[in-house]
C-alpha positions as CSV (number, residue, x, y, z in Angstrom):
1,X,-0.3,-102.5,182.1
2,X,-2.7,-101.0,184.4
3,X,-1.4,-102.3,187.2
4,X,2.2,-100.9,186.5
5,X,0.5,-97.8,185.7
6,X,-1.0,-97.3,189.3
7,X,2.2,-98.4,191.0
8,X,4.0,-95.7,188.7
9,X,1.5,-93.1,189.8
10,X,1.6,-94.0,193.8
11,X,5.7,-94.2,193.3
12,X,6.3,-91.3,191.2
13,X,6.0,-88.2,193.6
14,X,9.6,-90.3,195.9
15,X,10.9,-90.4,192.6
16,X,10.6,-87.0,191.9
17,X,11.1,-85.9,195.5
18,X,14.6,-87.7,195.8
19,X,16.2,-85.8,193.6
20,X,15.1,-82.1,195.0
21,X,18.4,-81.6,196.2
22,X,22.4,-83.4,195.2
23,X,22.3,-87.3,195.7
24,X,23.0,-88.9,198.3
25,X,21.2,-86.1,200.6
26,X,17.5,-86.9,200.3
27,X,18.3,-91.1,200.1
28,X,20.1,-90.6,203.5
29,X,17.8,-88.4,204.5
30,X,14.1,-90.5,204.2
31,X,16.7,-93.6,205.4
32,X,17.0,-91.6,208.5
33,X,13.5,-90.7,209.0
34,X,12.5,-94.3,208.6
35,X,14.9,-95.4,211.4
36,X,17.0,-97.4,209.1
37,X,20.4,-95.4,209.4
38,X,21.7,-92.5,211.1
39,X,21.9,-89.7,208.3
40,X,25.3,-88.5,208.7
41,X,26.8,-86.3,205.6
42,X,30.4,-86.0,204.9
43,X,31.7,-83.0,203.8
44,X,31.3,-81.4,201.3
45,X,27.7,-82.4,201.5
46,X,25.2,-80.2,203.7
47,X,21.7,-81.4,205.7
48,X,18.7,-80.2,203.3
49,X,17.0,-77.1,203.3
50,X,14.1,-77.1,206.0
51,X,11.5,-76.3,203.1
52,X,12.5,-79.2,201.2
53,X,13.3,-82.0,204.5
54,X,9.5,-81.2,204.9
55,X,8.5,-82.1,201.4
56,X,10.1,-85.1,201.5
57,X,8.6,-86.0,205.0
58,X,5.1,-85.3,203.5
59,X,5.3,-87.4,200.6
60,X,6.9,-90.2,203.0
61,X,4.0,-89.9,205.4
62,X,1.3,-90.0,202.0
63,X,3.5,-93.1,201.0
64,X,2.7,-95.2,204.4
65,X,6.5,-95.5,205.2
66,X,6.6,-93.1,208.0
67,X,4.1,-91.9,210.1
């Protein structure tokens, strides 16, 4: 139990981060900033708002996934 509890803790803030703006945007998004696609959007979705790409690049960059 412990164990699962400290992975939940180190996972949670992507968890919550993910979902700061409509799916797929922020999936595609950290995809992209780890190199693993190129994040195109189809209409009608839109890139993310600067203030929140940023949040999600910090907590990528805390998680050891980007650097």
């Amino acid at each position: 139990m412990e164990e699962a509890r400290s992975i939940h803790k180190t996972l949670y803030p992507i968890s919550k981060t993910i979902f700061i703006e409509t799916n797929p945007i922020p999936v595609k998004t950290a995809l992209g900033m780890m190199g693993m696609i190129k994040p195109e959007l189809r209409m009608p979705l839109c890139e993310m708002r600067p203030e929140n790409e940023a949040r999600l690049k910090s907590v990528l960059k805390n998680l050891g996934v980007i650097s």
